[in-house]
N, C-alpha and C positions, 0 to 999 in steps of 0.2 A: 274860651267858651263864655266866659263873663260879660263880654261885651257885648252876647246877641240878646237880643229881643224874646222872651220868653213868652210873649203874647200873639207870635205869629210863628208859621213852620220854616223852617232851614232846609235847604235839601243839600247836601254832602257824597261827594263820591266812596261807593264801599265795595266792599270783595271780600269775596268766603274762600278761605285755602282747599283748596278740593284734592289736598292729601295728607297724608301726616310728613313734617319734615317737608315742607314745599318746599321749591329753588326761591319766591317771593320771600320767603319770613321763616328764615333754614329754623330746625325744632320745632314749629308748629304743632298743633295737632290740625286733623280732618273737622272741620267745618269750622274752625275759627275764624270769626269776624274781626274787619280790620276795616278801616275810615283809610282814605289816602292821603299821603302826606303831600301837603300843597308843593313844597318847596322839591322832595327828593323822588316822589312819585313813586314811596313805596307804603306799605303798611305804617299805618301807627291809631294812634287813642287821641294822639294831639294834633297839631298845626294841619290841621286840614281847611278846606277852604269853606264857605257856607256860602250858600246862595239863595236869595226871596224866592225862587221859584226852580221846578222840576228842567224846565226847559233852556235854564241859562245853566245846570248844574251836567246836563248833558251834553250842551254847547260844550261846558269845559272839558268835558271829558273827550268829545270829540277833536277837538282843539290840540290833544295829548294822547291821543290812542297807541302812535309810534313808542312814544316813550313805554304807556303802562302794558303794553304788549311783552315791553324787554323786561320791564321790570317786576312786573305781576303774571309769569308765563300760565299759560290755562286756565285763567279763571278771569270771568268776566267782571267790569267794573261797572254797576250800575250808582243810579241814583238815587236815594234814600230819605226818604224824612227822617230830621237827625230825633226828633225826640221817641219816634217809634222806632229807629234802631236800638237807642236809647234802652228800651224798655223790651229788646227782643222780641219785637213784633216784625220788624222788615228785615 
């Protein structure tokens, strides 16, 4: 995260566990928020990817759907402004 540009927005792929103890992030709780990991396509805080815009961050996401389907079961992965994730707004 140091590397990005704090003067423009990021958008970052993210997903809410929509149970307690989901198969995505086993011990969870129900609505925990989770960024996606660039490299393993599952939850995390770190190595996610960032993108200048909403529209290339959905590209990626499209791009990998097969995967976060397996790997993130029931719950959708959308697109995020990282600094309003950030701050528990999106």
């Amino acid at each position: 995260m140091e590397e990005l540009d704090p003067r423009r927005p990021h958008w970052v792929p993210a997903v809410v566990a929509p149970m307690r103890d989901w198969r995505g992030k086993p011990g969870c709780h129900r609505g925990a928020r989770y960024l996606v990991s660039e490299h393993d396509l599952r939850p995390t805080v770190s190595d996610f990817p960032a993108f200048d815009n909403r529209a290339d961050c959905l590209r990626w996401i499209l791009a990998h759907r097969m995967e976060l389907a397996r790997n993130l079961p029931d719950a959708p992965v959308v697109p995020v402004d990282l600094a309003r994730w950030m701050l528990g707004l999106s």
